[in-house]
Phi, psi and omega in degrees: 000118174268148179259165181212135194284138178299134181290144213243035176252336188250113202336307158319277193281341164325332161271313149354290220277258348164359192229006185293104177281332169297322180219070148320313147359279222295299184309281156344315187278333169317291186287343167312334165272328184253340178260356187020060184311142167301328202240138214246130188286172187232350192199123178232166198225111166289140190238194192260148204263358183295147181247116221285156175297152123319278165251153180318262183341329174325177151268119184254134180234158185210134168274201184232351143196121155271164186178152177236152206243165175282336169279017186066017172275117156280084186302141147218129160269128172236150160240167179189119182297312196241126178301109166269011191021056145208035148004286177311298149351274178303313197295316176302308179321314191287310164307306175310308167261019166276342162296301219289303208281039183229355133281157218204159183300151194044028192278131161312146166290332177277053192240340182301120180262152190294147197231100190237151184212130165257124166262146158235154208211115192284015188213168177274117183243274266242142219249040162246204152231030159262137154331265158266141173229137218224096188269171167205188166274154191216164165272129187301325187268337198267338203089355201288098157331079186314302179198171169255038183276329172245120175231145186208133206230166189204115135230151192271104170262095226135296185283000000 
């Protein structure tokens, strides 16, 4: 019987490989590779990825891997095959609620955890020639770094 390997491109296995509680390994060196922590994470916890309603009317979202890091970080991966020129969009909508959904009524805010979203992208979006590209909040004239709590990376696999 011959085998053949599954494109790690197609959600199923894309999560398979990155979403894995059997070899968390896989995860880890990822991000250790596209977030380059000062202190490197050792450990991630897959959480359940739905992102849940409020309300009826809400919009139900389910990522395509979620994760908490040893470094207290709450990770999402996305891949995404097709442009739909709303990226940017979509990427804030996710972050925002995975920031949002960690507090509870009478919850402190510095309770708030650093919040990361990846995207990988089978196209070209961003109107550069890097690969990955990794944003934050910046003060617009100095560049001065407002917090690292929202990081949000694009990688392009086509550059």
């Amino acid at each position: 019987m011959r085998r053949t390997l599954l494109n790690p491109k197609i959600d199923f296995v894309f999560k398979k490989i990155f979403g894995s509680e059997e070899h968390p390994e896989i995860l880890i060196s990822f991000l250790n590779a596209v977030l380059k922590p000062q202190k490197p994470i050792v450990s991630v916890e897959i959480k359940n990825s739905d992102l849940e309603k409020e309300y009826i009317e809400d919009k139900f979202s389910r990522l395509d891997v979620k994760a908490l890091t040893s470094n207290k970080e709450i990770i999402n991966i996305e891949i995404q095959l097709k442009n739909e020129y709303n990226m940017i969009q979509r990427s804030l909508y996710y972050w925002s609620k995975l920031y949002e959904e960690q507090l509870s009524e009478g919850d402190r805010y510095d309770k708030l955890s650093r919040t990361v979203c990846i995207n990988i992208l089978d196209f070209k979006y961003l109107k550069n020639d890097r690969f990955h590209n990794g944003y934050r909040l910046k003060e617009i004239e100095t560049n001065e770094e407002l917090t690292d709590l929202q990081e949000i990376h694009f990688i392009e696999i086509p550059k």
